[in-house]
KOLNU-385026 format. One line per field, with one value per residue (C-alpha): x, y, z; residue number from 1. Coordinates in steps of 0.5 Angstrom, whole numbers, plus 2048, in hexadecimal, padded with zeros to 3 digits. Example, Ala and Ser with C-alpha at 12.3 -4.5 7.8 and 13.67 -1.06 7.14 Angstrom:
east <- 819, 81B .
north <- 7F7, 7FE .
up <- 810, 80E .
i <- 1, 2 .
end
This chain:
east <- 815, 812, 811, 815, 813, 817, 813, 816, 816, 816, 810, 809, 807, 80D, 80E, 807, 806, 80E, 80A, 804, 809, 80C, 805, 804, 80A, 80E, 816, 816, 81B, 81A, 820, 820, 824, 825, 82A, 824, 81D, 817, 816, 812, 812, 81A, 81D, 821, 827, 82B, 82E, 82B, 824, 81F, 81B, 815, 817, 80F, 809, 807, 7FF, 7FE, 7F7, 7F4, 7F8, 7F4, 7F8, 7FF, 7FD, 7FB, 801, 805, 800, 802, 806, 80A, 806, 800, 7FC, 7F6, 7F4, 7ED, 7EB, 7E6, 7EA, 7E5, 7E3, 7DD, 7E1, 7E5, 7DF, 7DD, 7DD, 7E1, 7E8, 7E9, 7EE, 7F0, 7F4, 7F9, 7FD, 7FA, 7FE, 7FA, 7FE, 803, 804, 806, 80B, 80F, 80E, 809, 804, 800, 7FA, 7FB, 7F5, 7F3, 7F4, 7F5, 7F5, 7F3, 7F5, 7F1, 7F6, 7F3, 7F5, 7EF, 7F0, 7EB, 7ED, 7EB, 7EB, 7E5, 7E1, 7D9, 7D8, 7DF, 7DE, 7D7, 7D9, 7DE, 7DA, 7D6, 7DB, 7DD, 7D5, 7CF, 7CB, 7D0, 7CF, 7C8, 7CD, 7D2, 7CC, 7CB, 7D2, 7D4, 7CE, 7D0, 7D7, 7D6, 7D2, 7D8, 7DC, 7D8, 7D8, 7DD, 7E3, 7DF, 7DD, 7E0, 7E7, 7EB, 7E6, 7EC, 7E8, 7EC, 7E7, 7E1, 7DC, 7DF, 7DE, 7D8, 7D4, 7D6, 7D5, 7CE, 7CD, 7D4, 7D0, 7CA, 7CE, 7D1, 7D8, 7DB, 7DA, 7E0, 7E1, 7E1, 7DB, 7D8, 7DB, 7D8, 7D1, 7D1, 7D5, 7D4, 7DB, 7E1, 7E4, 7E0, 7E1, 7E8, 7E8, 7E5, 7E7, 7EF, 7F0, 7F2, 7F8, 7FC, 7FA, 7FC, 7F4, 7F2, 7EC, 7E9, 7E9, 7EA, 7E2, 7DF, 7E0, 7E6, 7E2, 7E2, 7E9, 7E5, 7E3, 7E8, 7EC, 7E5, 7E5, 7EC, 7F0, 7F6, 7FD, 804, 809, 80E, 815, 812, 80F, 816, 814, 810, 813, 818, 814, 810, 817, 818, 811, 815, 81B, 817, 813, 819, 818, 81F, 820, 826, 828, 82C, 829, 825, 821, 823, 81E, 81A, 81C, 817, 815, 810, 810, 80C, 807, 801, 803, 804, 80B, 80D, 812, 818, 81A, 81F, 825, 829, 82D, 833, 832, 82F, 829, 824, 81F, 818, 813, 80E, 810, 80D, 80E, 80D, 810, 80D, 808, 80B, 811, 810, 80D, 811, 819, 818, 814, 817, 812, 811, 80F, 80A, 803, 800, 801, 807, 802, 7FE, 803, 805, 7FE, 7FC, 7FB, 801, 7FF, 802, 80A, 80D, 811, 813, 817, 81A, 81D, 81F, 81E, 820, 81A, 818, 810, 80C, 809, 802, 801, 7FF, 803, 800, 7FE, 7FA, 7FC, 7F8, 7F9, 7F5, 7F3, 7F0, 7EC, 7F1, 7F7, 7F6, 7F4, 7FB, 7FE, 7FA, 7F7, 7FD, 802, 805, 809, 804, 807, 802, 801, 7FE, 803, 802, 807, 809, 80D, 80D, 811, 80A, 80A, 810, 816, 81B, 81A, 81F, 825, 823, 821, 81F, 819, 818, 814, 812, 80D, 80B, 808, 805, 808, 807, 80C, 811, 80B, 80A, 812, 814, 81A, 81C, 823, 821, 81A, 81A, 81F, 81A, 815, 819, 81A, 813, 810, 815, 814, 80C, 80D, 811, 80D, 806, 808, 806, 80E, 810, 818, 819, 81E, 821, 821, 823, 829, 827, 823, 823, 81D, 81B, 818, 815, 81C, 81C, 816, 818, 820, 820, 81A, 818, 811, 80F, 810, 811, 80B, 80A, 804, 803, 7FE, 7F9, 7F2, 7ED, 7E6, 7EA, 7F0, 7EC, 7EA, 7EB, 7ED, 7F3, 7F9, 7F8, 7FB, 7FB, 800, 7FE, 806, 805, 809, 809, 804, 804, 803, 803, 800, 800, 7FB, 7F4, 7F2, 7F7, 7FC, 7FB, 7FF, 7F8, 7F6, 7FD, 7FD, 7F6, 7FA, 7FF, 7F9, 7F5, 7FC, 7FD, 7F7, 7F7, 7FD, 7FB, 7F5, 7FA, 7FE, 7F8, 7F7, 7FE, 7FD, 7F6, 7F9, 7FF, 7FB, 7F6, 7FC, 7FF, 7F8, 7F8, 7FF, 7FD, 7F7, 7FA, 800, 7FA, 7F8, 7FE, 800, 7F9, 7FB .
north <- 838, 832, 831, 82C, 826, 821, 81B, 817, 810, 80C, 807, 806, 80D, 810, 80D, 80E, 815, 817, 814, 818, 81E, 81E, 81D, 824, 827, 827, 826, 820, 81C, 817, 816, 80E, 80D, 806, 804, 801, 803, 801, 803, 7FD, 7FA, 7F9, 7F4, 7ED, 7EB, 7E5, 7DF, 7DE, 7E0, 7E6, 7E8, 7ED, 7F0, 7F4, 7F4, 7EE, 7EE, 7F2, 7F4, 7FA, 7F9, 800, 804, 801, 802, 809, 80A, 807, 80B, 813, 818, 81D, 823, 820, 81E, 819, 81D, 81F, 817, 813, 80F, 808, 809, 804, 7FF, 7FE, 7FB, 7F6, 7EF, 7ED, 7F3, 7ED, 7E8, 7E2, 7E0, 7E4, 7EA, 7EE, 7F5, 7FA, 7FC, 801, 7FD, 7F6, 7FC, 7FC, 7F5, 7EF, 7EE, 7E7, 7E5, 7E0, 7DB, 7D9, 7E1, 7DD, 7D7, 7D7, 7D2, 7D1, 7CD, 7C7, 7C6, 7C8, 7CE, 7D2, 7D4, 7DC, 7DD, 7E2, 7DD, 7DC, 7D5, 7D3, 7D7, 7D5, 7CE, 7CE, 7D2, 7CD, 7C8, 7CC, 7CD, 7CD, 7D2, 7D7, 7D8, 7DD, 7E0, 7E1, 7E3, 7E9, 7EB, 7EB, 7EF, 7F5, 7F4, 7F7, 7FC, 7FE, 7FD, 801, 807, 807, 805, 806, 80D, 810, 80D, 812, 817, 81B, 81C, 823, 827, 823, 825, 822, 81B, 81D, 81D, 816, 814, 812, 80E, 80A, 808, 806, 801, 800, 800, 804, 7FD, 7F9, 7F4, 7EE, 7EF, 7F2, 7EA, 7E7, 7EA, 7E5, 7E0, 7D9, 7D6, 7D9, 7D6, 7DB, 7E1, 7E0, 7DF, 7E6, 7EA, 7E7, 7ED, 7F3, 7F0, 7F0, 7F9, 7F9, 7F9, 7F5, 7F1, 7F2, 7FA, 7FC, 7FF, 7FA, 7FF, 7FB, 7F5, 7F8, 7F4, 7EE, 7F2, 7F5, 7EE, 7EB, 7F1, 7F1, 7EB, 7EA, 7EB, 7EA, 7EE, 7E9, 7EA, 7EC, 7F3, 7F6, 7F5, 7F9, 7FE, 7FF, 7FF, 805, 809, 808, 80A, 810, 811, 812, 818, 81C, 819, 818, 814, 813, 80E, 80E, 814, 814, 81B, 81E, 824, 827, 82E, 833, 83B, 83F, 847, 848, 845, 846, 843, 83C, 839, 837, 832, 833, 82C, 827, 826, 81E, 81B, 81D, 824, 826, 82A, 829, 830, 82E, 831, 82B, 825, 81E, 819, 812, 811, 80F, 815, 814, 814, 81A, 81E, 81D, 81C, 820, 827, 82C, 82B, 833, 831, 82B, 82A, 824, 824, 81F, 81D, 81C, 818, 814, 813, 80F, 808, 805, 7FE, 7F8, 7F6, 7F1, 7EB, 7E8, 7E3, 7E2, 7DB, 7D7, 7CF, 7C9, 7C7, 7C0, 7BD, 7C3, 7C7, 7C5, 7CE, 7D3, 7DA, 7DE, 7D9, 7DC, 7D7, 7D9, 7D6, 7D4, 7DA, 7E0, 7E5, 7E5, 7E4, 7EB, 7EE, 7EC, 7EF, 7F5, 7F7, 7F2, 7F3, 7ED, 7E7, 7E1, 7DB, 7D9, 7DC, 7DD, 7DF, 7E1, 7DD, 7DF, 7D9, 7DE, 7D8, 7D4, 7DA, 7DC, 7D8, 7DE, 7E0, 7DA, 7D6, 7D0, 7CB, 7CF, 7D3, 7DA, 7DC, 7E0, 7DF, 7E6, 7E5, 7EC, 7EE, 7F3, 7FA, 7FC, 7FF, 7F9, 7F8, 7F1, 7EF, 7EE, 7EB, 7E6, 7E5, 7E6, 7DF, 7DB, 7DD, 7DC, 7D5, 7D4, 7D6, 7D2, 7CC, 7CC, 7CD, 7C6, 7C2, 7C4, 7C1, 7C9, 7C8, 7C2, 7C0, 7C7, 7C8, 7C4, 7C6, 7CD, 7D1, 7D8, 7DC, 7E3, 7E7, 7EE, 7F0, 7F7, 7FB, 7FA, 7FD, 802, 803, 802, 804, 80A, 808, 80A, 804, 800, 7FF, 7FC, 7FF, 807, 809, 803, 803, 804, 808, 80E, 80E, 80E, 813, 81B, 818, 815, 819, 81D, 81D, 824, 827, 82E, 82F, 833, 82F, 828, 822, 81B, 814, 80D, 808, 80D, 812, 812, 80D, 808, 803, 7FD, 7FD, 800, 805, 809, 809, 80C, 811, 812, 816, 818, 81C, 81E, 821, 826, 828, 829, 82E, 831, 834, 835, 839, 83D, 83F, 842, 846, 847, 84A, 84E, 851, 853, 856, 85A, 85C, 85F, 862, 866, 869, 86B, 86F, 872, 874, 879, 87C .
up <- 7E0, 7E2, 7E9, 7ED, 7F2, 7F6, 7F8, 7FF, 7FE, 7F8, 7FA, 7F5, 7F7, 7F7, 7F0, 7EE, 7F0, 7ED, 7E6, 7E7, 7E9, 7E3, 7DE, 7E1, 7DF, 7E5, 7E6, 7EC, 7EF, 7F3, 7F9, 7FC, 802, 800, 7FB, 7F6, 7F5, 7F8, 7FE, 802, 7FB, 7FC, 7F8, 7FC, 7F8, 7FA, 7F8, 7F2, 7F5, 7F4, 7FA, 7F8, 800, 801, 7FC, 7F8, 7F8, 7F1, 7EE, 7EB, 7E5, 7E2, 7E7, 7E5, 7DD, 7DF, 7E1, 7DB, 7D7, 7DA, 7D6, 7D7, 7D8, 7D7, 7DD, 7DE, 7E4, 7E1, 7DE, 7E1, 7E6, 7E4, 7DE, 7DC, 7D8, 7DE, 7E2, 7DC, 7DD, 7D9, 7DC, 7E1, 7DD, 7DF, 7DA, 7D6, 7D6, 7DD, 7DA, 7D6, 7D0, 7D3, 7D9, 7D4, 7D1, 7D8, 7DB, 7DB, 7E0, 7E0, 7E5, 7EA, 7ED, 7F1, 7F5, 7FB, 7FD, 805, 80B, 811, 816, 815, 80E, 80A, 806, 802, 7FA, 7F9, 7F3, 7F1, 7ED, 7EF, 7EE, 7F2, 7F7, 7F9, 7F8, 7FE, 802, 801, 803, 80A, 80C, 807, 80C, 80A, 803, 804, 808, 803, 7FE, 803, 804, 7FD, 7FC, 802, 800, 7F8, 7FC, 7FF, 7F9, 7F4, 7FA, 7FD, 7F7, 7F1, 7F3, 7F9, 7F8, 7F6, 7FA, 7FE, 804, 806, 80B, 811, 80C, 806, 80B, 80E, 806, 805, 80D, 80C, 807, 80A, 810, 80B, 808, 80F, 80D, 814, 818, 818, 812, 817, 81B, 812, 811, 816, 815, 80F, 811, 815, 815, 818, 812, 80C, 811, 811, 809, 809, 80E, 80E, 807, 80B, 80E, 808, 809, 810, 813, 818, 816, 81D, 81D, 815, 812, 80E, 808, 807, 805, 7FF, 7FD, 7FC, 7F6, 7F4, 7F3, 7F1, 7EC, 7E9, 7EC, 7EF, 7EA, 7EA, 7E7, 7E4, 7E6, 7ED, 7F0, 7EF, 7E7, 7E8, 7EC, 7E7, 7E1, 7E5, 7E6, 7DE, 7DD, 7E1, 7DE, 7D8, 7D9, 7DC, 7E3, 7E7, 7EE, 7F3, 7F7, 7FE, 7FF, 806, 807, 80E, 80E, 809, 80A, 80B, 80C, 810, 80E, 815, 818, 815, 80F, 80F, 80E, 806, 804, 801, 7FF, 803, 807, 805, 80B, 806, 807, 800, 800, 7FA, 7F8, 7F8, 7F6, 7F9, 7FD, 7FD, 802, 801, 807, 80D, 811, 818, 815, 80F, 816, 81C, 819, 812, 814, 818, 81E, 81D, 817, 819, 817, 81B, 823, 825, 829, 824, 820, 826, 829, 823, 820, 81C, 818, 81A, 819, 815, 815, 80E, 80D, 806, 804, 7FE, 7FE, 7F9, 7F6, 7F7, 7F5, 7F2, 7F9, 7F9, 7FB, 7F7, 7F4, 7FB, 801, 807, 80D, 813, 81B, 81F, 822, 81E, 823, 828, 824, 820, 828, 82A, 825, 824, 82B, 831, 82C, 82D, 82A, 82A, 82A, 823, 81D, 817, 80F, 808, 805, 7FE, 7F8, 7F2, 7F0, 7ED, 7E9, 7E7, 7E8, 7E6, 7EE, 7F0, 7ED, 7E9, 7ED, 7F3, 7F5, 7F9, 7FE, 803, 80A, 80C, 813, 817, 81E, 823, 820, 825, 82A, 82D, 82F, 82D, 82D, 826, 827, 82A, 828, 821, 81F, 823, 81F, 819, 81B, 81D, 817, 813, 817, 816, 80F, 80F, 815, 812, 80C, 807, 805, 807, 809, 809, 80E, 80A, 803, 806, 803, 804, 80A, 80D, 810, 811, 818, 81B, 81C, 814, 813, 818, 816, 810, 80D, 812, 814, 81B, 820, 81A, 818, 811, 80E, 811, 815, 817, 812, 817, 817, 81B, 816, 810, 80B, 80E, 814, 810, 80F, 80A, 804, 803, 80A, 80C, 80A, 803, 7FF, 803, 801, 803, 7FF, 7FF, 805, 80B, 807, 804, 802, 805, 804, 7FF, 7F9, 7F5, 7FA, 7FA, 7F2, 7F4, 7F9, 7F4, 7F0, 7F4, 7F8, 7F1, 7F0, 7F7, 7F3, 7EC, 7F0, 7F3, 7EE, 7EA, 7F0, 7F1, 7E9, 7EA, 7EF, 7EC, 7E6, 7EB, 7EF, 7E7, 7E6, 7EC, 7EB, 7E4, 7E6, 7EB, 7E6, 7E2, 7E8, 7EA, 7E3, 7E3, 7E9 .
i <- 1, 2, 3, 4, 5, 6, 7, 8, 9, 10, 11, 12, 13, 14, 15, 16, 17, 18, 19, 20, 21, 22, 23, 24, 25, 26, 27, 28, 29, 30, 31, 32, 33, 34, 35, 36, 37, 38, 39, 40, 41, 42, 43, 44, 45, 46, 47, 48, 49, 50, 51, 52, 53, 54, 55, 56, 57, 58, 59, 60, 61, 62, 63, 64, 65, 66, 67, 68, 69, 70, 71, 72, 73, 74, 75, 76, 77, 78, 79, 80, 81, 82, 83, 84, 85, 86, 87, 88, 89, 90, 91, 92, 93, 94, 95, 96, 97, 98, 99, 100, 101, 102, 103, 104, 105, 106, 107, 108, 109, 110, 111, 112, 113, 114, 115, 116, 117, 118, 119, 120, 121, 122, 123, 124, 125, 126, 127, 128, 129, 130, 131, 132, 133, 134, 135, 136, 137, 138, 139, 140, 141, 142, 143, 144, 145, 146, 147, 148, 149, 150, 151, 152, 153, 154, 155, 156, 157, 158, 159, 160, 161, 162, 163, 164, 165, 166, 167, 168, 169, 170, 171, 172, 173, 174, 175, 176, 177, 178, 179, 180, 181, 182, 183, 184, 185, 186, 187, 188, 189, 190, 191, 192, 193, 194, 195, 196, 197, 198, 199, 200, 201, 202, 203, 204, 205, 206, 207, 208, 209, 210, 211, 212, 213, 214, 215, 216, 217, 218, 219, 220, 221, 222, 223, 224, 225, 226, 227, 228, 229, 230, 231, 232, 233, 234, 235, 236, 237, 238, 239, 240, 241, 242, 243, 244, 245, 246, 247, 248, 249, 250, 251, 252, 253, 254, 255, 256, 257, 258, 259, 260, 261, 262, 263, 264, 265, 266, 267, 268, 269, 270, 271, 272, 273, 274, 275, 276, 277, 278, 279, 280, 281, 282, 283, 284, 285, 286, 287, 288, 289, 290, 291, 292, 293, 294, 295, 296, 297, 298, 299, 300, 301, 302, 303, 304, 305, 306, 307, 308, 309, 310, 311, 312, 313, 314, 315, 316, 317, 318, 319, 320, 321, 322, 323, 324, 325, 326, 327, 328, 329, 330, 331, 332, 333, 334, 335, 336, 337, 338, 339, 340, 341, 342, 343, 344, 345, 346, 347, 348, 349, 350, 351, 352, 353, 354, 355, 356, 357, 358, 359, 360, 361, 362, 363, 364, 365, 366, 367, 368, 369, 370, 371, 372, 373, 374, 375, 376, 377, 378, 379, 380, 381, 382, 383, 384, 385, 386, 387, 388, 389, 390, 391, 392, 393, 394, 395, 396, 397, 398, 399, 400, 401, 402, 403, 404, 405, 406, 407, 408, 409, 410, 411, 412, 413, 414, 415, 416, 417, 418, 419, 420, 421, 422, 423, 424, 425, 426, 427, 428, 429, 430, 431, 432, 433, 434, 435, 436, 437, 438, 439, 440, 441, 442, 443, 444, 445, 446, 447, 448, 449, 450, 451, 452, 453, 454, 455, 456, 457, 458, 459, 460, 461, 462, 463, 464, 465, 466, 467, 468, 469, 470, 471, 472, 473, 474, 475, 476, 477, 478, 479, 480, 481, 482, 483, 484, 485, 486, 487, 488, 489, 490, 491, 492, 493, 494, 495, 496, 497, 498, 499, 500, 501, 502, 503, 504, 505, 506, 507, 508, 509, 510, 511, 512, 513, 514, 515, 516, 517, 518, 519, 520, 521, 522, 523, 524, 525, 526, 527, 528, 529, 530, 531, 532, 533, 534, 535, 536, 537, 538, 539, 540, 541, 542, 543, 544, 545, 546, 547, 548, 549 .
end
């Protein structure tokens, strides 16, 4: 009989995982508290208008094909993860179909460029968009002393990227001495300082250090404390662009639970884990799951349990503390990522907007504003958006004649006490109102026929992350590698994916969980078998004893 696994929470490394599951063999059922798949990838409907509520930055389309191309019974855990073919010049499109074959099956995904369009404050902007000669022409343009310095960067950064991604990104760095081998060469490449201070190295104009540095935000990294390993999303965008699956995110979430379905897979909604449920024979034997509890009362038998759902949360509300692994003092006493207020709104189109699919607006402060939010953990007064108009690209999103949208600005999470009853309308009105005065979406208080935000208690309420968090466990040098929760618990039977553990958040880098979780688990049931097949040895050795005596 085929073993059973129930995977909590159905985020892309939920999803991703529950997929590579099934290509093992497995029975898996996904249980989402919500109503719709998702997650953080949950989908806004209203008033004619379609809100992707989390996710909208894709890249590495090869992860995604991997996934469209898994069988049932069949895995792929033993494939080169980057096979030469992928690093060929000529695997970064720029125009076309972006999906592979199997993804074209399920969904359309096209390339977006620029990557980004980035605003200073004072209304220039700089057009990122992985081409060489547009990239140094504008750098030129901000400060020609820096294009020595981009040479330089651009070369120490694809040292970091052919290390530490090409080659270490799917190391699952499970004991000290897994870290230690790679360590040296990491302070080599010089990719533990902060990516900031790795940026500023090269750089003269505060305005290029903000163009690549501002990237770790959108993983929920401070610029100013994450490794200069992260530099590595400059090549990673540069390598295989920036994607947009038309009919939003949420497109693709459901074409990945077809996916699903089709391999034997099942998930169920309105179904919001209170424990999972776990046994102990004695004290020296460790604590084995058993399968989960939902609030209703129903009990699922498991032979494993996968939690997508936040670590703090999977740790403190859902194991019996007998049962606990990880210290509560440890899971309180670490850093938790920034949180969110996302402002999602629909407004009638006018002129054609002189912005771009994904825009970067920053404020006049960069260096203290990213310490406010994540070291004063206060509510400044400016504040720097992404904001997103997948309307330029797939009008489908709005009623004809509209355009939708949505402006994601990062906040302190919920440690920091802000009244956001109060302060979160303001900030609403305030953001909207700079939207319309500086003119990057003109008269739109006035051509605004829909609106609402989330604000931290979202992210805490809803969708279980501890203090509200929007990304788990902040990025930083400490909070990497092994030192990150692991994605193999102590607990028998109980693995952690997605964002919170290695190799972290970041659409691409919780596929890559979903594999590299997959595998500890593919290992440990290579092993339960030997065993199994060892003990029946023994068993049949001893008959064959007793029988001559």
């Amino acid at each position: 009989m085929s073993k059973r696994a129930v995977v909590i929470g159905s985020g892309f490394g939920g999803i991703a995982l529950a997929l590579r599951l099934q290509s093992l063999g497995l029975n898996t059922t996904i249980v989402e508290k919500l109503d719709k798949p998702g997650g953080r990838a949950y989908v806004l409907e209203a008033e004619g208008f379609k809100f992707d509520m989390g996710p909208t930055v894709i890249t590495v389309p090869h992860f995604i094909e991997e996934l469209f191309s898994l069988e049932r019974g069949k895995s792929d855990l033993e494939l080169d993860d980057f096979p030469k073919h992928l690093l060929e010049d000529n695997v970064r499109i720029k125009q076309g179909v972006s999906g592979g074959p199997n993804t074209s099956k399920y969904c359309e995904i096209v390339p977006i460029l620029p990557f980004y369009r980035i605003y200073f404050d004072d209304g220039t902007y700089f057009d990122y968009d992985g081409d060489p000669v547009n990239t140094r022409k504008q750098i030129a343009e901000i400060e020609p002393k820096d294009l020595e310095g981009y040479e330089r960067f651009h070369a120490a950064a694809e040292k970091i990227f052919e290390r530490g991604f090409l080659e270490l990104g799917y190391t699952y760095f499970s004991d000290i001495p897994s870290m230690l081998k790679v360590a040296p060469e990491l302070f080599r490449l010089d990719a533990v300082r902060s990516l900031f201070s790795f940026t500023s190295k090269y750089f003269i104009s505060p305005k290029l250090r903000q163009v690549f540095s501002f990237e770790t935000l959108l993983v929920g990294g401070n610029p100013l404390k994450v490794p200069a390993i992260y530099s590595m999303i400059h090549f990673v965008e540069k390598t295989w662009g920036i994607h947009y699956v038309k009919g939003g995110t949420g497109a693709l979430v459901s074409a990945l639970l077809k996916k699903f379905s089709e391999l034997g897979g099942q998930i169920r909604y309105n179904s919001e884990v209170e424990k999972i449920t776990t046994e102990k024979d004695s004290w020296l034997t460790k604590a084995k799951v058993t399968g989960v509890r939902l609030k209703d009362g129903t009990v699922l038998e498991s032979d494993m349990v996968c939690s997508n759902a936040d670590f703090a949360h999977t740790y403190l509300d859902l194991i019996d503390k007998k049962h606990r692994t990880v210290p509560k003092w440890r899971i309180k006493s670490m850093k938790y990522s920034m949180s969110l207020v996302v402002i999602y709104f629909g407004f009638k189109k006018r002129d054609s907007l002189d912005l771009q699919h994904h825009n970067i607006i920053l404020g006049p402060r960069y260096e203290e504003l990213l310490t406010d939010i994540f070291e004063r953990k206060v509510l400044a007064k400016d504040f720097s958006q992404y904001l997103h108009i997948p309307t330029l690209t797939d009008p489908s999103m709005a009623p004809e004649g509209h355009h939708a949208a949505y402006t994601l600005i990062p906040v302190p999470h919920n440690g920091s006490k802000i009244d956001w009853e109060s302060k979160g309308p303001q900030l609403v009105d305030a953001v909207l109102s700079f939207l319309d005065d500086r003119g990057y979406i003109p008269n739109l208080k006035e051509d605004l026929v829909y609106s609402t935000h989330v604000d931290p208690h979202y992210f805490e309420n809803t969708l279980n992350s501890f203090k509200g968090n929007a990304f788990g466990v902040e990025p930083t040098l400490t909070q990497s590698a092994y030192f990150r929760p692991q994605n193999r618990s102590k607990i028998d039977g109980l693995y952690l994916v997605g964002a919170n553990s290695q190799p972290g958040a970041g659409t691409p880098s919780v596929m890559m969980s979903a594999k590299m979780t997959a595998r500890a688990i593919a290992q440990d049931l290579k092993q339960t078998s030997s065993n199994k097949i060892s003990q029946s040895i023994s068993a049949t050795e001893l008959h064959r004893e007793l029988n001559k005596v």
